[in-house]
Backbone as JSON, one array per atom type, in Angstrom:
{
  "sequence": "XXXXXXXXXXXXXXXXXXXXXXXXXXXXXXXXXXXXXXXXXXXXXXXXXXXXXXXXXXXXXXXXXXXXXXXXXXXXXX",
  "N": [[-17.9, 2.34, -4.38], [-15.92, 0.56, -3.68], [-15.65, -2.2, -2.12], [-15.62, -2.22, 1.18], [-14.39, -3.5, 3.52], [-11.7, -4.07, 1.33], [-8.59, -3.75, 1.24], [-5.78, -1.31, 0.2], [-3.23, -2.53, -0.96], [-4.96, -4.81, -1.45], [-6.74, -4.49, -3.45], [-5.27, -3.74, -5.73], [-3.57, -5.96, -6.07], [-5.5, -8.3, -6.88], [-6.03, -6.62, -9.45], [-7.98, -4.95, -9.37], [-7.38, -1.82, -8.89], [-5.06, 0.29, -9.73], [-1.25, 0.36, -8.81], [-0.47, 3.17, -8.32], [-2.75, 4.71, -7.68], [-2.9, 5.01, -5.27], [-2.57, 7.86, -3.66], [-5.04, 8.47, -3.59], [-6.59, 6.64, -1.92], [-5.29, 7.38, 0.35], [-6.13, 9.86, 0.5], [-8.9, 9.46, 1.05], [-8.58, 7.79, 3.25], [-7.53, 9.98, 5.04], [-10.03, 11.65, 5.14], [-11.92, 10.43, 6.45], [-10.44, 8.95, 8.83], [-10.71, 6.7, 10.54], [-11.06, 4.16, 13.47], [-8.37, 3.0, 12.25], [-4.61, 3.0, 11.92], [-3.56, 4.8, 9.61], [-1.56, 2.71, 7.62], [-2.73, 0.14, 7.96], [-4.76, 0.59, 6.91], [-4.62, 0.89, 3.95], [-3.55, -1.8, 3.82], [-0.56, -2.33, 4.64], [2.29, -3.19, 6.08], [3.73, -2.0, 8.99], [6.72, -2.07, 8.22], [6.5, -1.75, 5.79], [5.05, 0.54, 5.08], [6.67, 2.32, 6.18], [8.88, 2.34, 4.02], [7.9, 3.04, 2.24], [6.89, 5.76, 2.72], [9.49, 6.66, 2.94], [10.44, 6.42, 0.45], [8.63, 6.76, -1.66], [8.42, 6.16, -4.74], [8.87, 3.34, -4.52], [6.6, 1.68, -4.76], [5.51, 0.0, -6.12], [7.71, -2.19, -5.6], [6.46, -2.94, -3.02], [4.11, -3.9, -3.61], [4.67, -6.0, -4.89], [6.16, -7.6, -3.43], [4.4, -8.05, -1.88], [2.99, -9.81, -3.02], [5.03, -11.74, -3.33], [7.33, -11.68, -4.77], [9.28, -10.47, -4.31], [11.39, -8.95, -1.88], [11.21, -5.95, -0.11], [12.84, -4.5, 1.17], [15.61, -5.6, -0.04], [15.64, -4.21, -2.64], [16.27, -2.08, -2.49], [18.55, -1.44, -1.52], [21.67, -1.15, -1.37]],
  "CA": [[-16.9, 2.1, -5.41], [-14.94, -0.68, -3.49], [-15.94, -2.99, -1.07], [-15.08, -1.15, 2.23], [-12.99, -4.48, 4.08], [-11.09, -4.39, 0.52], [-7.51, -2.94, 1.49], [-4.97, -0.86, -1.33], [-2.86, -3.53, -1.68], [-5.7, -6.11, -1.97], [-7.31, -4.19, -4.53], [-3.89, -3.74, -6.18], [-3.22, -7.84, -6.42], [-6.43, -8.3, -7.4], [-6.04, -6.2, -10.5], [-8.69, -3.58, -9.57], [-7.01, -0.84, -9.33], [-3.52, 0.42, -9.89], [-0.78, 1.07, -7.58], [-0.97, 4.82, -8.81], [-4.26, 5.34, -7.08], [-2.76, 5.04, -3.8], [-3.48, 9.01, -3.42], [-6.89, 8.18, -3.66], [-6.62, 6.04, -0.54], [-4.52, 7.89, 1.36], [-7.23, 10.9, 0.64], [-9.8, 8.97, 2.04], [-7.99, 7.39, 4.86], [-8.08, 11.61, 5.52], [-11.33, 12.3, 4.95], [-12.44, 9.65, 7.47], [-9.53, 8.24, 8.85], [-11.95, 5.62, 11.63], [-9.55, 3.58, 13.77], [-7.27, 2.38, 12.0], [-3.63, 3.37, 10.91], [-2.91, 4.19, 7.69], [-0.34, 1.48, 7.04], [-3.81, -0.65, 8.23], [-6.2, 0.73, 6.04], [-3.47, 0.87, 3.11], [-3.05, -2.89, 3.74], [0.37, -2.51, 4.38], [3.02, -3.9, 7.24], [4.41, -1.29, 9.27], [8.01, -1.71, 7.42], [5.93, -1.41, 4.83], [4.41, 2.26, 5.58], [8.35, 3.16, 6.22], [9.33, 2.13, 3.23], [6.76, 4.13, 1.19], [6.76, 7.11, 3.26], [10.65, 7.04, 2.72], [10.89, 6.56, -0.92], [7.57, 7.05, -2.23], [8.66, 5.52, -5.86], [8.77, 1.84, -4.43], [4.75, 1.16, -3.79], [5.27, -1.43, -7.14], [8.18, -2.99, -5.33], [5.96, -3.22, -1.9], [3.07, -4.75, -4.01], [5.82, -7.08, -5.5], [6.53, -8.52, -2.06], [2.84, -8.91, -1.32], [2.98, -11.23, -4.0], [6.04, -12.75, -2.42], [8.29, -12.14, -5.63], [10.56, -9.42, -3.95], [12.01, -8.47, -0.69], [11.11, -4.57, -0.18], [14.48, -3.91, 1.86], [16.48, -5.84, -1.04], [15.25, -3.88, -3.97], [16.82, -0.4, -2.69], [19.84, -1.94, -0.37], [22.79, -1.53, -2.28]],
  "C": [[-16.13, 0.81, -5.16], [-15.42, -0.94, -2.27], [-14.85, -2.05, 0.13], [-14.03, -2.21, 2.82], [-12.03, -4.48, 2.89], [-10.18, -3.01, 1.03], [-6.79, -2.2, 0.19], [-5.01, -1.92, -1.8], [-3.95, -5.1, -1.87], [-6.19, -5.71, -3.18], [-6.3, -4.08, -5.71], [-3.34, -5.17, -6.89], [-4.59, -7.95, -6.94], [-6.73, -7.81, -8.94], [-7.31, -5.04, -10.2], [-8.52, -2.08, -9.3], [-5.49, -1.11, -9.48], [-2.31, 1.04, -8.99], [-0.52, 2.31, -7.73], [-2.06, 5.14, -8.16], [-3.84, 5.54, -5.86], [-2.96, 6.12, -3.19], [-4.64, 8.99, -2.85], [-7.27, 7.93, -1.94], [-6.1, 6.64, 0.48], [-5.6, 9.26, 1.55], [-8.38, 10.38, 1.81], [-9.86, 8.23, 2.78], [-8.54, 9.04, 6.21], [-9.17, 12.02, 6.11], [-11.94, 11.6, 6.19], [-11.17, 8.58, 7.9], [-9.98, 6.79, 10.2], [-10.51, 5.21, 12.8], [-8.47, 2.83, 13.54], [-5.99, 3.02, 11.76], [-3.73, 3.34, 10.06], [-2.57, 2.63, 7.13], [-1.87, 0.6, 7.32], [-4.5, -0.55, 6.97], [-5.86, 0.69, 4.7], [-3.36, -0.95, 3.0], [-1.6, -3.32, 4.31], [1.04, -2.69, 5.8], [3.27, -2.25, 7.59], [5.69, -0.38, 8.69], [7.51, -1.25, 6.43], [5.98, 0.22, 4.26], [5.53, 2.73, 5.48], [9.04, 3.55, 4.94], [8.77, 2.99, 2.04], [6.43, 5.16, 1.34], [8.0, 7.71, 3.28], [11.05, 7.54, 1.02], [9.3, 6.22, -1.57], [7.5, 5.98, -3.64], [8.58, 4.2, -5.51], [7.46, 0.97, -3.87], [5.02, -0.16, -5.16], [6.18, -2.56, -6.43], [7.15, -3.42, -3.55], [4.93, -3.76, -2.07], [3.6, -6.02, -4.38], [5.6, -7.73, -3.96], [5.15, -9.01, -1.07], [2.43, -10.05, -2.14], [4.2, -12.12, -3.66], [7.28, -12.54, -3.64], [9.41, -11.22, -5.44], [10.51, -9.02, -2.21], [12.06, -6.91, -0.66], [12.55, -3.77, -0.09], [15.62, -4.16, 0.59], [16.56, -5.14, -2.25], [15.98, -2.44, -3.93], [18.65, 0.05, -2.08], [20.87, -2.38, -1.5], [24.03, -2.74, -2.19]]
}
């Protein structure tokens, strides 16, 4: 279905899928999780992983900042 080195968020910037699928990935991180971390195989920084395992709702603002046009921490930091 997707090139296996192709991460979420690459597939995500890319436009082939949607950051809604992330389930998907996180399923079959599961299913065969190899050696990587999540947050690895997800694409995503560490803070990253925190940030999305805290508040679930901000995977658009954590794709945002892979595109460089937002600051993850700034978007929820009152």
């Amino acid at each position: 279905m997707f090139k296996e080195e192709s991460s979420f968020i690459d597939l995500v910037l890319t436009g082939t899928v949607d950051a809604s699928a992330i389930d998907y990935f996180v399923n079959r991180w599961h299913a065969e999780p190899g050696r990587q971390p999540l947050h690895t195989f997800l694409g995503m920084t560490p803070a990253d992983y925190a940030l999305w395992a805290a508040h679930p709702d901000q995977i658009d603002t954590i794709v945002e900042s892979h595109r460089g046009r937002v600051t993850p921490l700034a978007a929820i930091t009152p």
